[in-house]
C-alpha positions in Angstrom: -1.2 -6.6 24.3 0.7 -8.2 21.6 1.4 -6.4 18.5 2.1 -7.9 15.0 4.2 -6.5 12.1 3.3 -8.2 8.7 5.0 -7.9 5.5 4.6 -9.3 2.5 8.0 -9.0 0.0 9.6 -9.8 -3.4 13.2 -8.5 -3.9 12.9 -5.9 -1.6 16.2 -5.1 -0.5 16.5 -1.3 -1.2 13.1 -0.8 0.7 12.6 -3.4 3.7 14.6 -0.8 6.2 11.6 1.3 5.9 9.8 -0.8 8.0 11.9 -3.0 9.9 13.8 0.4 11.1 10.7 2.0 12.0 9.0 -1.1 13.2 10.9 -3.9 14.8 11.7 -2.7 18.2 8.1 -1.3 18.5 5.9 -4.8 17.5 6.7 -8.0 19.2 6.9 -10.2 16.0 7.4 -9.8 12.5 5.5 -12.0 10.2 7.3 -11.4 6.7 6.1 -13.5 3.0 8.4 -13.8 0.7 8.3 -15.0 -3.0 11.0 -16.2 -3.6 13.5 -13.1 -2.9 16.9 -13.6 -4.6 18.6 -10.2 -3.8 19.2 -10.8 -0.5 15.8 -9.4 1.0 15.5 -12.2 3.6 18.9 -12.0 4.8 18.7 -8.4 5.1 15.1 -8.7 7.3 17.0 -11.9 9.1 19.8 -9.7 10.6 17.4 -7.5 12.6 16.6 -10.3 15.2 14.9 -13.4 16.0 11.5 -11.3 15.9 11.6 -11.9 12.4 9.4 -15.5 11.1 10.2 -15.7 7.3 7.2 -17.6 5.8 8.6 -19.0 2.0 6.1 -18.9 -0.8 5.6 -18.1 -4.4 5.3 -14.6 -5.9 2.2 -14.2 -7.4 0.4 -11.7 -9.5 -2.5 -11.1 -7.2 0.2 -10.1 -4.2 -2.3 -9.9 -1.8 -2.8 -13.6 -1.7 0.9 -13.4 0.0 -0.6 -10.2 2.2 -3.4 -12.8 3.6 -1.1 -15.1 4.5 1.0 -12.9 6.4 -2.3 -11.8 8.4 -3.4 -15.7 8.9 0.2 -16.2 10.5 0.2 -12.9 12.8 -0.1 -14.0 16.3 -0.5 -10.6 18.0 -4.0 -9.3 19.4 -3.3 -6.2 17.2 -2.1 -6.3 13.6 0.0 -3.0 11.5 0.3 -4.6 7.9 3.1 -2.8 5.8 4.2 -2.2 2.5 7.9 -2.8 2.3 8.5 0.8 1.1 6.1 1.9 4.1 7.6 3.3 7.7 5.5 4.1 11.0 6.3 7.8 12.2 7.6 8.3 16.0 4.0 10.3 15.7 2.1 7.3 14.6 3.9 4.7 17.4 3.3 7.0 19.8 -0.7 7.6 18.6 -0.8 3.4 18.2 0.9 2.8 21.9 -2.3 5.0 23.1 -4.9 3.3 21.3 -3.7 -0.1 22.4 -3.6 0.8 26.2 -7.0 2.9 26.3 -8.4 -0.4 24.0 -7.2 -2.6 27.0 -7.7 0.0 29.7 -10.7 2.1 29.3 -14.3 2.3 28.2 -16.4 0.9 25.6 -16.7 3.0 22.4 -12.9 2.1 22.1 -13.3 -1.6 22.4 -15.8 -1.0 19.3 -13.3 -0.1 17.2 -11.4 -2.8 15.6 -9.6 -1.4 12.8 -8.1 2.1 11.5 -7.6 4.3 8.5 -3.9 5.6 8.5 -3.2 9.0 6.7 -0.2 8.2 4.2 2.4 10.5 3.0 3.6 9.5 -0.5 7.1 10.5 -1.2 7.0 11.5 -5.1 10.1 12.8 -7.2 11.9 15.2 -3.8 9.2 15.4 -1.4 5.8 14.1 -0.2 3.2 15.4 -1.6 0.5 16.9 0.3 -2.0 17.9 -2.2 -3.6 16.5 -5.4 -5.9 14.1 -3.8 -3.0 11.9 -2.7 -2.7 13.0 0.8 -4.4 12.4 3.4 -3.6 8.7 1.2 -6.1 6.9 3.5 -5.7 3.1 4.3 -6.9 0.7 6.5 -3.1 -0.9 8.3 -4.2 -1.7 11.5 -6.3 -4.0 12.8 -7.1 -6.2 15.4 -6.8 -9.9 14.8 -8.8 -12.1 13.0 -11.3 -8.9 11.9 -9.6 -8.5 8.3 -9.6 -10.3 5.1 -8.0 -9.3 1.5 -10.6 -10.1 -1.1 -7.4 -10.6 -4.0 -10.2 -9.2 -6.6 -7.8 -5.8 -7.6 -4.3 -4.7 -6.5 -6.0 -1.0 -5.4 -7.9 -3.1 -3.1 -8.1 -2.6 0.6 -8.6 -4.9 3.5 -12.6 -5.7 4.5 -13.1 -5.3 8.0 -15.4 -7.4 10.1 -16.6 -4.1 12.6 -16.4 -0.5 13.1 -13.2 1.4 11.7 -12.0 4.8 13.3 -8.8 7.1 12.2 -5.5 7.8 13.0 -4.4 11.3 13.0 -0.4 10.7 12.7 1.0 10.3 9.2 2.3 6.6 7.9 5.2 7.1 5.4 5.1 5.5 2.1 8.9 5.8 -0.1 8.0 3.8 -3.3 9.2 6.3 -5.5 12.3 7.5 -4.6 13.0 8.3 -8.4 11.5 8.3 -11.4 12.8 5.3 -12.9 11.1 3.4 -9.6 7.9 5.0 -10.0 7.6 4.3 -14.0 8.2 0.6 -13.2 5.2 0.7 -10.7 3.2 2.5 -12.9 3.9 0.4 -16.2 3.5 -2.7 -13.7 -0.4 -1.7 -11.8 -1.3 -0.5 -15.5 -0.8 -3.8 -16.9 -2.7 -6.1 -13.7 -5.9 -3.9 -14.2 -5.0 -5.2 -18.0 -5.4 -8.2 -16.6 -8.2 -7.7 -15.4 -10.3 -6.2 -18.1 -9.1 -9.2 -20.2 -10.4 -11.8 -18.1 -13.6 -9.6 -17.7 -13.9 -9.0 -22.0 -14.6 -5.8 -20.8 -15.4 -3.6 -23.9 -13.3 -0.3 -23.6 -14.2 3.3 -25.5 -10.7 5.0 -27.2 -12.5 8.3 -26.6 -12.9 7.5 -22.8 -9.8 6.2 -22.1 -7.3 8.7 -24.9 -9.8 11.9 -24.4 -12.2 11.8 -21.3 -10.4 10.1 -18.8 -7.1 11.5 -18.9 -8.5 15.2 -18.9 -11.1 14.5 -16.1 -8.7 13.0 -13.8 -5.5 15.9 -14.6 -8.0 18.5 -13.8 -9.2 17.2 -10.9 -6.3 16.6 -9.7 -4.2 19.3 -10.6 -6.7 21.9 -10.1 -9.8 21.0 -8.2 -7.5 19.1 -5.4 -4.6 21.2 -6.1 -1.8 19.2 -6.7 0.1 23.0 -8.5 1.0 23.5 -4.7 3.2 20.3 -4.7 5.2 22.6 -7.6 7.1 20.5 -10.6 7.0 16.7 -9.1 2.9 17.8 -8.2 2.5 18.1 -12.2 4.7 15.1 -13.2 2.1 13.5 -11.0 -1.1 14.5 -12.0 0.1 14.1 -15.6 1.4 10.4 -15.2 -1.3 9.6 -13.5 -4.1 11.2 -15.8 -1.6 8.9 -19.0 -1.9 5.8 -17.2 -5.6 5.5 -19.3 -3.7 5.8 -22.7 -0.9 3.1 -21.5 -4.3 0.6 -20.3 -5.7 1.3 -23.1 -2.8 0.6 -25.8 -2.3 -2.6 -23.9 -5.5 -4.4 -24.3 -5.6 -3.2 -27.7 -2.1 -4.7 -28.4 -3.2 -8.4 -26.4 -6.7 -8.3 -28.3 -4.8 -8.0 -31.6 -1.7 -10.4 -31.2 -1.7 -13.5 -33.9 
């Protein structure tokens, strides 16, 4: 059975290894979107072999348009969609190889299946963190062909599967914050598209909710009840930035619902 790789990029260039390394001599093809790199990302993906199909578009705010595309052009019977920060474990290949063969090979209730959850590790500050609600980091990455569709309504949006979805034990590995400065950029940038968002919807939004409520619900849960104190220093940084995210939300609707 043939199995797709699909990757959708913008100036990736510090991160596309993480796939293609893990990836290229495992898939059969590598369907890869790009919006207009400039940093050398293509060239980079280019040099791993004529696998790679680069498919030129525009880089767009919703990013999953670009994500949809990638899964329209995969040609394989099975599908793994990747971030560009994202890498398959010699774990999870080995786990994907069996699922393929005993989908092909053996009875029905694994023909049913036609899509997984993958457990992701997220790499945070000097380690992965496996507490704090973040891991097991569930998410649907592979699928057969033709069963899954990106609705481009959010950017914490996951595919929608036309059939039954199982699990994969073996861990998928996500580096997209291999320092702080990285991570503050990602977190400024998914603050301000669910800005977007609200915006577009006029959504109303409370200053006690988002400066009081929210941000102490979500550290507790997720520094105590899911006990994200095990994951040490970068465990708090996390629950912390994560639980400010609300204030940053809110301060920028305020400031766009205010300008002149």
């Amino acid at each position: 059975m043939k199995l797709s790789l699909c990757l959708a990029v913008y100036n990736e260039i510090n991160f596309i290894h993480y796939p293609l390394d893990s990836a290229y001599d495992f898939v059969d093809e590598v369907i890869i979107v790009d919006g207009g790199s400039t940093d050398g990302t293509i060239e980079k993906a280019k040099s791993y072999g004529s696998k790679v199909k680069i498919i030129s578009t525009d880089n767009l705010p919703m990013f999953h348009i670009n994500k949809q595309k990638a899964l329209e052009a995969a040609t394989g019977d099975w599908v793994i969609q990747l971030d560009a920060d994202e890498a398959l474990s010699d774990n999870l290949k080995k786990e994907i190889t069996e699922i393929i063969r005993n989908n092909k090979e053996h009875g029905a209730h694994d023909k049913l299946l036609v899509a997984y959850w993958l457990p992701r590790k997220n790499w945070f500050l000097t380690r992965f963190l496996t507490k704090g609600g973040i891991y097991p980091d569930y998410t649907i990455r592979m699928y057969k062909r033709g069963v899954a569709h990106f609705p481009c309504k959010s950017v914490h949006e996951n595919v929608e599967i036309k059939g039954e979805v199982g699990y994969l034990k073996n861990d998928l590995l996500h580096y997209a914050d291999p320092d702080f400065a990285r991570y503050l950029y990602r977190w400024v940038r998914y603050a301000k598209m669910d800005v977007a968002f609200i915006l577009e919807r006029k959504e109303k939004l409370n200053w006690f909710s988002y400066f009081i409520w929210k941000p102490l619900t979500w550290f507790f849960l997720t520094y105590f009840r899911h006990r994200g104190y095990v994951d040490g220093f970068p465990g708090f940084v996390f629950a912390l930035f994560s639980a400010l995210r609300n204030w940053i939300i809110y301060i920028f609707v305020w400031q766009e619902r205010h300008k002149k």
